[in-house]
C-alpha positions as CSV (number, residue, x, y, z in Angstrom):
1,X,-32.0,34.4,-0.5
2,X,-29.4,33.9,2.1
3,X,-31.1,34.0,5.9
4,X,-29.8,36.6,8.2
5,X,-27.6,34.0,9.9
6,X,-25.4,33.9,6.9
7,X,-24.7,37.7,7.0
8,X,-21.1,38.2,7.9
9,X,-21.9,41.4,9.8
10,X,-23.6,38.8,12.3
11,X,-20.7,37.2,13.4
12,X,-18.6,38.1,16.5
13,X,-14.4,37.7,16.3
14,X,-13.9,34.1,18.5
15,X,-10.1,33.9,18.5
16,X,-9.1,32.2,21.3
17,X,-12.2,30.0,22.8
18,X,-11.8,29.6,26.9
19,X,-12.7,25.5,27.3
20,X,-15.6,25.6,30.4
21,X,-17.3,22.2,29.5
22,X,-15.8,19.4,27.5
23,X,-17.7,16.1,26.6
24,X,-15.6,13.2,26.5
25,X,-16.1,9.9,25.1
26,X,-13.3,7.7,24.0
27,X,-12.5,3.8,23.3
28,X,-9.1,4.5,23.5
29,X,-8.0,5.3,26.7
30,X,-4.8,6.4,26.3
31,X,-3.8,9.3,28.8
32,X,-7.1,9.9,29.5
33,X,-6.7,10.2,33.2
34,X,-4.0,12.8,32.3
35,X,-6.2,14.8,30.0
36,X,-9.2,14.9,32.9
37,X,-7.2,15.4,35.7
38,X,-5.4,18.8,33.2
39,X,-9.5,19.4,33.0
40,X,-10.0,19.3,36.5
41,X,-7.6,21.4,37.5
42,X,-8.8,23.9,34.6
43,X,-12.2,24.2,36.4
44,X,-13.9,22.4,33.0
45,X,-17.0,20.4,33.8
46,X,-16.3,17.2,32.1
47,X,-19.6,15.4,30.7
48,X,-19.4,11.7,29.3
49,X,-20.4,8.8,28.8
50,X,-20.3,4.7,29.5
51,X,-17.1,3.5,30.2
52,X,-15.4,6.8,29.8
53,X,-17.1,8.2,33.1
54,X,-16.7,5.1,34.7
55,X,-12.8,5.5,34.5
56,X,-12.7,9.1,35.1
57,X,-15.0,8.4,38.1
58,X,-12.9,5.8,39.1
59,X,-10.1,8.1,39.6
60,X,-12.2,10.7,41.8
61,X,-13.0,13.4,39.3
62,X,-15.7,14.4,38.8
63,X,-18.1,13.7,35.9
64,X,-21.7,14.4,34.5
65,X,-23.1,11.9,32.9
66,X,-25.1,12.2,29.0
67,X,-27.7,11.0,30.6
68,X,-28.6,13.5,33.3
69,X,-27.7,16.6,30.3
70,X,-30.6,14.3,27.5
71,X,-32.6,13.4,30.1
72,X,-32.9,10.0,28.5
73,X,-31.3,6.6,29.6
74,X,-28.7,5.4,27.6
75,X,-30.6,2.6,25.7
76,X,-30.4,-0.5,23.2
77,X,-27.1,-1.9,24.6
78,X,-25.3,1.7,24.2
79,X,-26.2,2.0,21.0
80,X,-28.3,5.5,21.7
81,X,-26.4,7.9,24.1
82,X,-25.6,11.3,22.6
83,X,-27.7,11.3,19.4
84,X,-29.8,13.8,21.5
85,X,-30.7,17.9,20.5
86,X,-29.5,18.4,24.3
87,X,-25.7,17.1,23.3
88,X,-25.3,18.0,19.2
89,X,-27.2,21.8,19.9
90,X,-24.4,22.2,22.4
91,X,-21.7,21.3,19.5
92,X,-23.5,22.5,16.6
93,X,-24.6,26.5,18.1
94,X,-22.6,28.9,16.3
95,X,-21.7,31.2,19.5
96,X,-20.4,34.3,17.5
97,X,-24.3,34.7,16.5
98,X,-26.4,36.2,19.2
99,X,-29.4,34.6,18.5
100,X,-27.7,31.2,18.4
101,X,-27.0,32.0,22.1
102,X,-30.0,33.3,23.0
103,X,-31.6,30.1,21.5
104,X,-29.4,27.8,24.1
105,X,-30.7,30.1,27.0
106,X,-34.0,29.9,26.1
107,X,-33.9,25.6,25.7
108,X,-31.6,25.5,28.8
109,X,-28.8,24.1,26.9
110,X,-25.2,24.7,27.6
111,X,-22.2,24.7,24.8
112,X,-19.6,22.5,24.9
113,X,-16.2,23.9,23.9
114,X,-14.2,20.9,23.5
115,X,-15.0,17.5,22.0
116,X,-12.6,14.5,22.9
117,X,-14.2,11.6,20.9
118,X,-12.6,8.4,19.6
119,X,-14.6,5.7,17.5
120,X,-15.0,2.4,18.5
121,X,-12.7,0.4,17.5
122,X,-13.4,-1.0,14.2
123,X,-10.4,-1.6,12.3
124,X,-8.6,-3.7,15.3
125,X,-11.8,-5.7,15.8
126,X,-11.4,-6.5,11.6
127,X,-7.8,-7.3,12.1
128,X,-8.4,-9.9,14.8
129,X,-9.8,-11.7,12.6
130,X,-13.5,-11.2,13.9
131,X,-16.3,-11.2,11.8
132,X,-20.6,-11.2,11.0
133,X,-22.2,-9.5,14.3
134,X,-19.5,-8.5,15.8
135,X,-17.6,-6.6,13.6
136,X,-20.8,-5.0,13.2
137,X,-21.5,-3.9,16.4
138,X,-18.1,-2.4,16.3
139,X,-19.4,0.2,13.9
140,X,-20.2,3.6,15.6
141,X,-23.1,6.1,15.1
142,X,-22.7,8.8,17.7
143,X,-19.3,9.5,17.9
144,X,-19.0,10.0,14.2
145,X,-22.1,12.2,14.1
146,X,-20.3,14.0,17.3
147,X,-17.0,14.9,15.9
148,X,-18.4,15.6,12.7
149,X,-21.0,18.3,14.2
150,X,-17.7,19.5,16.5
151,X,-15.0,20.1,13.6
152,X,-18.2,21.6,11.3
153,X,-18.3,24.3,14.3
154,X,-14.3,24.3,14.4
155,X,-15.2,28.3,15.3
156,X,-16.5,27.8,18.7
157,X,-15.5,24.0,19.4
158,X,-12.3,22.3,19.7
159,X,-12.4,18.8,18.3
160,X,-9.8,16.0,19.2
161,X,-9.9,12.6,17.8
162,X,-6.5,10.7,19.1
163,X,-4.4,11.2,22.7
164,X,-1.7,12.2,20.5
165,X,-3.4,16.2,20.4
166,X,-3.8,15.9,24.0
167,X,-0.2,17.9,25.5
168,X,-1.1,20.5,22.9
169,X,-4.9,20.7,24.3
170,X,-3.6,20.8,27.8
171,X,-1.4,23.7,26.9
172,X,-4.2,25.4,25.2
173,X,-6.6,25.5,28.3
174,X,-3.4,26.2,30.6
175,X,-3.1,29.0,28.4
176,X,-6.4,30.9,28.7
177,X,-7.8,28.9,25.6
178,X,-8.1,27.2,22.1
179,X,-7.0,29.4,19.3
180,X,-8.8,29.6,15.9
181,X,-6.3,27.9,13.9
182,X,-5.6,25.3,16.3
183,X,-8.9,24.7,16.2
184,X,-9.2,24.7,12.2
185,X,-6.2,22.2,12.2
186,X,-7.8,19.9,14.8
187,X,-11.3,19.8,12.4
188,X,-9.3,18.7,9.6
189,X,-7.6,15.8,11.5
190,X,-11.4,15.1,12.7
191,X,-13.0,14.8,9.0
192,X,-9.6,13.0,7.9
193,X,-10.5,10.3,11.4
194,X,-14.0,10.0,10.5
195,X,-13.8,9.4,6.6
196,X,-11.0,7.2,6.7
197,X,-13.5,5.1,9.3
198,X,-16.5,5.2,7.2
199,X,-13.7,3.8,4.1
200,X,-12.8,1.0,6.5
201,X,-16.7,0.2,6.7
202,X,-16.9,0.5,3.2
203,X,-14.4,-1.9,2.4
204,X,-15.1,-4.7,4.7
205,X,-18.7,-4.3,3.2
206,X,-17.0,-4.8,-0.1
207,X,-14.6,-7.3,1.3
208,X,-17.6,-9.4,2.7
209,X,-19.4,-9.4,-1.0
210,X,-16.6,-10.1,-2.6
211,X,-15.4,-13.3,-0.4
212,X,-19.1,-14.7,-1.2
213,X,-18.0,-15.2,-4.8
214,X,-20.0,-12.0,-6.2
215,X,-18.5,-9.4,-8.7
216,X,-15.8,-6.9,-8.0
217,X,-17.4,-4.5,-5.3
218,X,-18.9,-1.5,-7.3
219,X,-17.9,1.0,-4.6
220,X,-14.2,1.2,-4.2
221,X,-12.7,2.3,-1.0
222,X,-8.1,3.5,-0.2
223,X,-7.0,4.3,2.7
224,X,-3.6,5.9,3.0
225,X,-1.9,8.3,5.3
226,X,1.5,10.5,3.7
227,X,4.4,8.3,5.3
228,X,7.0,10.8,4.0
229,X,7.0,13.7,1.7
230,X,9.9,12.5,-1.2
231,X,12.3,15.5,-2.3
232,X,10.7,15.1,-5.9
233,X,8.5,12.8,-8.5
234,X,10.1,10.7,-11.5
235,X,11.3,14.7,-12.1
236,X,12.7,17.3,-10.4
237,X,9.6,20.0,-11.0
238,X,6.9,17.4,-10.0
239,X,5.7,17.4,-6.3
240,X,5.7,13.4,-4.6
241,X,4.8,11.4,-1.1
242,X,4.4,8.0,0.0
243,X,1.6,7.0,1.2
244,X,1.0,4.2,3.9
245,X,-2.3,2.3,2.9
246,X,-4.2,0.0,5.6
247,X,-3.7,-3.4,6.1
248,X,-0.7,-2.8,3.3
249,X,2.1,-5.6,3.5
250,X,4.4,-4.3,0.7
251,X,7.2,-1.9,-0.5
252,X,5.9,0.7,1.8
253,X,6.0,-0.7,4.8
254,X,9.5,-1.7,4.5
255,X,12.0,-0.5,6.7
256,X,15.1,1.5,5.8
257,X,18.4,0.3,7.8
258,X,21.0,2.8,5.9
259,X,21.4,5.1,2.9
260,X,20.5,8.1,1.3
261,X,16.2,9.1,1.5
262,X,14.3,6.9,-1.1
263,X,13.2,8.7,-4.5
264,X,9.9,8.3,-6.2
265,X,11.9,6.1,-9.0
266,X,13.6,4.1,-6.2
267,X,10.1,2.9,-4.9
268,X,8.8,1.9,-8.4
269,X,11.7,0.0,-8.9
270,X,11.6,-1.5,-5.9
271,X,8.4,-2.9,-6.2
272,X,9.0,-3.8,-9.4
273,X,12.2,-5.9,-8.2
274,X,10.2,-7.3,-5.4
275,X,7.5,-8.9,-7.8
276,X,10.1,-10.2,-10.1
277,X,12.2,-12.0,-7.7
278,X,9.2,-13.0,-5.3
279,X,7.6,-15.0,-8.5
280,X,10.5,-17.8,-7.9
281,X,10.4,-20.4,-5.3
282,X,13.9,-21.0,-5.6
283,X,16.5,-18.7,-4.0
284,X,16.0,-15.7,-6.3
285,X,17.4,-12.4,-7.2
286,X,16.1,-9.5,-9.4
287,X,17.7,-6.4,-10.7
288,X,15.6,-3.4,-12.3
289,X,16.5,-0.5,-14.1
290,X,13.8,2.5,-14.6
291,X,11.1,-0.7,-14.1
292,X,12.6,-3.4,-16.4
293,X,15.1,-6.0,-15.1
294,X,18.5,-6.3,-16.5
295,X,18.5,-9.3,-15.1
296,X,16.6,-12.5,-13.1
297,X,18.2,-15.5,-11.5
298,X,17.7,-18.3,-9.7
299,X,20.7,-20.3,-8.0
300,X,22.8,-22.6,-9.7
301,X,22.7,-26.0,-8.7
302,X,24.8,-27.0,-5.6
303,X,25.8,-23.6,-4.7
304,X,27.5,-23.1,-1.7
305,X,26.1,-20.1,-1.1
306,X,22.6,-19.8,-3.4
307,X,21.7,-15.6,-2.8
308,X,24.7,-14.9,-4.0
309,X,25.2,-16.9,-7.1
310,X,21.4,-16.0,-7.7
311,X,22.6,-11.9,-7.5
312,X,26.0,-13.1,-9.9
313,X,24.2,-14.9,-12.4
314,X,21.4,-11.7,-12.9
315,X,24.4,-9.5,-12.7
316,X,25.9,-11.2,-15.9
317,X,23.2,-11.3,-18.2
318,X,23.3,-7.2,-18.5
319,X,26.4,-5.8,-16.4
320,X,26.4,-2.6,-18.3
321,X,22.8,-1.7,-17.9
322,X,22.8,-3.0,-14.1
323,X,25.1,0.1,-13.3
324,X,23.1,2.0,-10.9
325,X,20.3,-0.4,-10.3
326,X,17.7,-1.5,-7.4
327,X,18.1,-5.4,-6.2
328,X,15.6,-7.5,-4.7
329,X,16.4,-10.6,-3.2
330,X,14.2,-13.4,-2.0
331,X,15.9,-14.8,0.6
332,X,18.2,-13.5,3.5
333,X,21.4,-11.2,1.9
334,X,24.7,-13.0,3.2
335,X,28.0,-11.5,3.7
336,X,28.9,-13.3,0.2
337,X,26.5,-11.5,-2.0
338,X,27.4,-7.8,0.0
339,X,31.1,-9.2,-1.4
340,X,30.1,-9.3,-4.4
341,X,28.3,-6.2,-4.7
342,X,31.5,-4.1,-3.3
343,X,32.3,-2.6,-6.6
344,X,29.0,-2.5,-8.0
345,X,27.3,0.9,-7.8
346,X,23.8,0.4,-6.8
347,X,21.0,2.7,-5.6
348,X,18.6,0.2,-3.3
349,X,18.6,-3.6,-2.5
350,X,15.7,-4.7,-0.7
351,X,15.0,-8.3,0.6
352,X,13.6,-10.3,3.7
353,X,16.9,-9.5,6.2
354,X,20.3,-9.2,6.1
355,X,23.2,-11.3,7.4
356,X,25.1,-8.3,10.3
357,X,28.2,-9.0,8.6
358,X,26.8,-8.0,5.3
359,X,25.3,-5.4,6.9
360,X,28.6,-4.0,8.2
361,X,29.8,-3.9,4.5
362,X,27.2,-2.0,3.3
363,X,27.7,0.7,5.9
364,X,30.7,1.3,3.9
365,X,28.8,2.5,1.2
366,X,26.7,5.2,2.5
367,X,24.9,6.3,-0.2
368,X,23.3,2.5,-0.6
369,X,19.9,2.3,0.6
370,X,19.2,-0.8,2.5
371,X,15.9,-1.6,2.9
372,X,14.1,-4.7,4.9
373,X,10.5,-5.7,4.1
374,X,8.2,-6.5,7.2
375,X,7.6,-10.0,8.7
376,X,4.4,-10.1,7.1
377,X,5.5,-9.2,3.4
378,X,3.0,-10.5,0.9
379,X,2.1,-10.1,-2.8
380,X,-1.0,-8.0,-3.7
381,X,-3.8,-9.8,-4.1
382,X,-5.4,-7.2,-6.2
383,X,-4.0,-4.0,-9.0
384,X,-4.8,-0.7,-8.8
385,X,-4.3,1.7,-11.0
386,X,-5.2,5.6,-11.8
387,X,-6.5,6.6,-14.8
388,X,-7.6,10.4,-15.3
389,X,-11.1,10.7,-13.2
390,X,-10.6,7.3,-12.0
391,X,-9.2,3.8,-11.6
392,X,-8.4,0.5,-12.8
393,X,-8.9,-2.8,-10.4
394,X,-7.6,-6.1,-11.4
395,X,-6.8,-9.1,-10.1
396,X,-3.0,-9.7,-9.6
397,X,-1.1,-11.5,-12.4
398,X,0.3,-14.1,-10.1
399,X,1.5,-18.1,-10.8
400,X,0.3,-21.1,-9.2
401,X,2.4,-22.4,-6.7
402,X,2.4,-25.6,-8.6
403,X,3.6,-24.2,-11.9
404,X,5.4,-26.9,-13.0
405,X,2.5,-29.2,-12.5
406,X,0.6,-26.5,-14.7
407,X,3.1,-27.1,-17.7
408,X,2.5,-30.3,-18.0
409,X,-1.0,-29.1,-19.5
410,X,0.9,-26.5,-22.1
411,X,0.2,-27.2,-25.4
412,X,3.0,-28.8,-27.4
413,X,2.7,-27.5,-31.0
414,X,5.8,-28.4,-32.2
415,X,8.8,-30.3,-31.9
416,X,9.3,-32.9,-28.9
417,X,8.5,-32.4,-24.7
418,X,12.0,-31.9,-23.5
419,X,12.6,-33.2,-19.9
420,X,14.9,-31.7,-17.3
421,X,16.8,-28.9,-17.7
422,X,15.3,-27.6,-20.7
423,X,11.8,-27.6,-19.1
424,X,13.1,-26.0,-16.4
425,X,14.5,-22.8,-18.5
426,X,11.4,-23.3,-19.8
427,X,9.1,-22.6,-16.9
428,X,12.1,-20.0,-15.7
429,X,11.6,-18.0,-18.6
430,X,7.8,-17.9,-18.8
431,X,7.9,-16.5,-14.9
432,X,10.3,-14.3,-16.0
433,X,8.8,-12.6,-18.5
434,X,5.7,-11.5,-16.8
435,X,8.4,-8.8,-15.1
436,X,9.5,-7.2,-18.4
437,X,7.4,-4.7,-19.8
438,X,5.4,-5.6,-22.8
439,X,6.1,-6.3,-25.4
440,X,8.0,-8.6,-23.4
441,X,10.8,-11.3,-24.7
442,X,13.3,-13.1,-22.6
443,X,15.8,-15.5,-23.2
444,X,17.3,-17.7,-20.7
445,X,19.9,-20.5,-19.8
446,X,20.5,-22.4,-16.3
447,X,17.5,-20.7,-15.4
448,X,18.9,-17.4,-16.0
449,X,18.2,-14.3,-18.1
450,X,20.6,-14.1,-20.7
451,X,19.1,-11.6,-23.3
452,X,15.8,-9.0,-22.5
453,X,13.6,-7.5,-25.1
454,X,11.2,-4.7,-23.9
455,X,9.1,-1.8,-23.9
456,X,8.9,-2.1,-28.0
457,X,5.8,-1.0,-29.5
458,X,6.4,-4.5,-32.1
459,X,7.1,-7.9,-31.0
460,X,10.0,-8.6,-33.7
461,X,12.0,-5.5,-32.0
462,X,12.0,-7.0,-28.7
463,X,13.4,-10.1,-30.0
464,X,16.1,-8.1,-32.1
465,X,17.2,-6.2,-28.6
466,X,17.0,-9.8,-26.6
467,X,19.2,-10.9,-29.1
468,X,21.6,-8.3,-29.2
469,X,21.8,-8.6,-25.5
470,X,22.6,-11.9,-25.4
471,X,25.3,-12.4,-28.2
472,X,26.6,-15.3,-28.1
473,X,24.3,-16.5,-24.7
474,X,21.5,-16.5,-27.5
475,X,22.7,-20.6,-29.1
476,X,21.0,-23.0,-27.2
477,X,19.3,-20.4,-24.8
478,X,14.9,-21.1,-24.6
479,X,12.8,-18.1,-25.3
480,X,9.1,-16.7,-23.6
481,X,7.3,-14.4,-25.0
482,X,4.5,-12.6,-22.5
483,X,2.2,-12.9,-25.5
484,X,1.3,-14.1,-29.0
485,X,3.7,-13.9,-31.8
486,X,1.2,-11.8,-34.8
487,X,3.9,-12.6,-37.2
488,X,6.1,-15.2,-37.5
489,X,9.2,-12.7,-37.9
490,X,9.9,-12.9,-34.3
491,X,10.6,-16.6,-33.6
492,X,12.6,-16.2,-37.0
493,X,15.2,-13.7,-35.7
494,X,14.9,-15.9,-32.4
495,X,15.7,-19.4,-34.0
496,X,18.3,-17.5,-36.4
497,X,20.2,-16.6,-32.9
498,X,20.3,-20.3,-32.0
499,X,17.2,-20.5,-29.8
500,X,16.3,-24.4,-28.9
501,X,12.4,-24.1,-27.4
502,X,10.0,-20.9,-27.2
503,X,6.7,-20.8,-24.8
504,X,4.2,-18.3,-25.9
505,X,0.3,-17.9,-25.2
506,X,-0.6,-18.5,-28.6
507,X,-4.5,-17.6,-30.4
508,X,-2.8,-15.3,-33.3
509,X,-4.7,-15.7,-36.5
510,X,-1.5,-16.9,-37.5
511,X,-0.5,-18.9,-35.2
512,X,-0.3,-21.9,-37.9
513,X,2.6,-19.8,-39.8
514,X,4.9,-19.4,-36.4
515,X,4.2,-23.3,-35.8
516,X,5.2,-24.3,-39.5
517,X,8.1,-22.2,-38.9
518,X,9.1,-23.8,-35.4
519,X,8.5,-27.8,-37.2
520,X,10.8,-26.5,-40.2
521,X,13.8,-25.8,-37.8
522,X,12.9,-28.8,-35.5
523,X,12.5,-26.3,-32.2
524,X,9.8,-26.8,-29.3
525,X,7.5,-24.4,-29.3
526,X,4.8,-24.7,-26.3
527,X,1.4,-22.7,-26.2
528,X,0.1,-21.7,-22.7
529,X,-2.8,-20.3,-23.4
530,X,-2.4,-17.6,-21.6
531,X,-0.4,-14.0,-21.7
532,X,1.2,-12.0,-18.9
533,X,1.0,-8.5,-20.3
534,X,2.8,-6.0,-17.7
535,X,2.5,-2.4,-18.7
């Protein structure tokens, strides 16, 4: 049975709270001379702690210290200040009851109607590379227990967690007081501040185990904040945002220079472009349509300028489908390669920086969105994925850096080890493929797409479409597949096209037919080993 304290009857209207005594306790100091000399001049008594009241004192306001309202000496090197029934029954009593109130006057306790508490500063002490004790000692107790006790009493007390509420707190007390829904608002930025700190603990926890060689961390920790709501999903009817995550290096941290707002679709592409051309260590470019490429390139030998016949060459293996697509290049975007995409309608490039000249050109196409990844632009190190009432972690499908010193350990089932150019399709193609989705075939010349099979639910259909795609491209051209041929239909319609080599993982039960096939029409064929499925 509920106790009478839960008896709505009970409870007195608290609209607008007047602030009389705030507690104030913050490792980010930002305006906080501003905010206590707006308290002063309010006639709030300001209580604190450490540092805080040092700096407040500092500037000649007056301040009560935690210890002289706990009557107990801050202790342990800080680490016990306000975890004290003199401080949280001051946050926690519900003042609309009357015998909450007449509980304080009996334990000579006064409330607190505003909280100002920041946390220590964890995730900047992780990011500066510190680690062990100190990283440690960065993790905080009271003030999490504080703001949490504040925003859980969001009726009575006035919770702010970041200098950015303060003008709107200022205003408020100016104003004869906090009102309920400001209040209600400022609780849910507190419970976001202080789960989105317990997550970073989490993870570097996880983090730690997992850099001492132990199993993937079997608690899981995002955090993300909504960069920008997006004016729909992959359709018009479904609701979308992008989220920001910490410590992210990627797609989403990227900065816009022109163009229209970025879609949904235009980030997924994006990415997907990004991955594409980033797995090539030569100058590289990758367009992708709906999250396949229509085309992959690398620069052709001796170019005068390498981005740009990187962008041609992708453009040429499927100009058609290309129409309307999102680039990615690897390198800087030069005033030759904006040239060349004058008359090419396209929806986003994205790459490391821009020649201004080319930059210039693309303001003439307004509609193009430009976008420039940060300084420190990486490749995930790890997958995520949701699945309904959860999600899937994986390490990311990345190649070696010395790749070409890997394929000298490919297994040569058939035909002879070509040197030169041929091996270098090879290795092109194989890189290549891990971008198309599975089932996943691509042919290539000069260390170019020339024909894509993708997204089939059967392997021989993918190489029918890569075929088709690459007409007469197809003689001499190399073929990758991203995994085993079950069959040995596939490399049939691929060698009846006038392919010279295939790479493939291999481990088929019939693996032994597809080889017998290869010797018969005196092709390579090279096993890896291992498959690059990308769904």
């Amino acid at each position: 049975m509920a106790g009478p304290s839960h008896d709505p009857s009970l409870y007195r209207d608290r609209d607008v709270v007047p602030v009389r005594r705030a507690l104030v306790s913050v490792s980010d100091k930002t305006d906080l001379l501003r905010l206590a000399e707006a308290l002063v001049a309010a006639g709030v008594e300001i209580v604190s702690t450490g540092s805080t009241a040092q700096t407040i004192r500092d500037a000649g306001y007056d301040v009560v210290d935690v210890s002289s309202v706990t009557g107990f000496p801050e202790s342990l090197d800080g680490r016990v200040k306000t975890l004290h029934p003199g401080v949280h029954a001051g946050l926690l009593a519900d003042l609309r009851l009357a015998h909450h109130e007449e509980q304080l006057t009996d334990l000579g306790i006064s409330p607190f109607e505003l909280v100002v508490v920041n946390l220590y500063p964890f995730v900047e002490t992780v990011a500066s590379g510190a680690s062990g004790d100190a990283v440690v000692e960065q993790i905080d107790i009271g003030g999490p227990a504080m703001v949490r006790a504040s925003a859980k009493n969001y009726a009575n007390v006035a919770i702010v967690v970041s200098p950015e509420s303060y003008p709107a707190i200022i205003e408020a007390i100016a104003a004869g007081g906090t009102s309920l829904a400001q209040r209600k608002e400022l609780a849910a930025r507190a419970f976001a501040h202080t789960a989105n700190y317990d997550r970073a603990v989490a993870t570097w926890f996880a983090d730690e185990t997992l850099a001492e060689g132990e199993q993937l961390p079997a608690h899981l920790t995002i955090k993300a904040e909504r960069l920008a709501t997006l004016r729909y999903g992959e359709n018009s009817h479904q609701r979308a945002a992008i989220y920001t995550r910490t410590g992210g290096h990627g797609i989403a941290q990227a900065l816009q220079l022109q163009g229209k707002e970025m879609s949904y679709n235009n980030y997924v592409d994006a990415d997907a472009a990004l991955r594409a051309a980033f797995d090539m260590v030569k100058p590289a470019v990758a367009i992708i349509k709906h999250a396949n490429p229509c085309g992959i390139a690398v620069s052709a030998p001796n170019a005068l300028d390498e981005i740009a016949s990187a962008h041609l060459r992708a453009h040429e293996c499927d100009p058609v489908s290309a129409f309307g697509g999102v680039i990615a290049a690897n390198r800087t975007v030069t005033l030759k390669m904006a040239e060349n995409l004058r008359d090419i309608f396209t929806e986003v490039i994205v790459a490391p920086a821009f020649e201004p000249e080319a930059l210039e050109l693309f303001r003439l196409k307004k509609n193009l969105r430009v976008l420039q990844l940060p300084a420190d632009w990486q490749q995930e190190r790890m997958d995520v994925r949701l699945v309904s009432g959860g999600l899937l972690l994986q390490d990311a499908d990345r190649f070696p850096d010395d790749i070409e010193s890997v394929a000298t350990d490919w297994e040569l089932v058939a035909g002879e080890r070509p040197a030169g150019e041929e091996m270098t399709n090879l290795i092109f193609a194989w890189k290549a493929c891990r971008a198309v989705k599975s089932n996943a075939i691509v042919l290539a010349k000069n260390s170019a797409t020339v024909g894509i099979g993708m997204g089939q639910v059967n392997r021989v259909d993918s190489c029918r479409l890569a075929v088709e795609r690459a007409g007469d491209r197809a003689v001499g051209s190399v073929a990758a597949s991203d995994a085993f041929f079950p069959f040995s239909d596939g490399p049939q319609v691929l060698l009846d096209a006038g392919v010279s080599a295939i790479v493939q993982p291999g481990g088929s039960v019939r693996d032994d037919e597809t080889i017998a096939l290869a010797r018969e029409r005196g092709v390579t064929m090279f096993f890896t080993g291992e498959r690059h499925f990308c769904h």
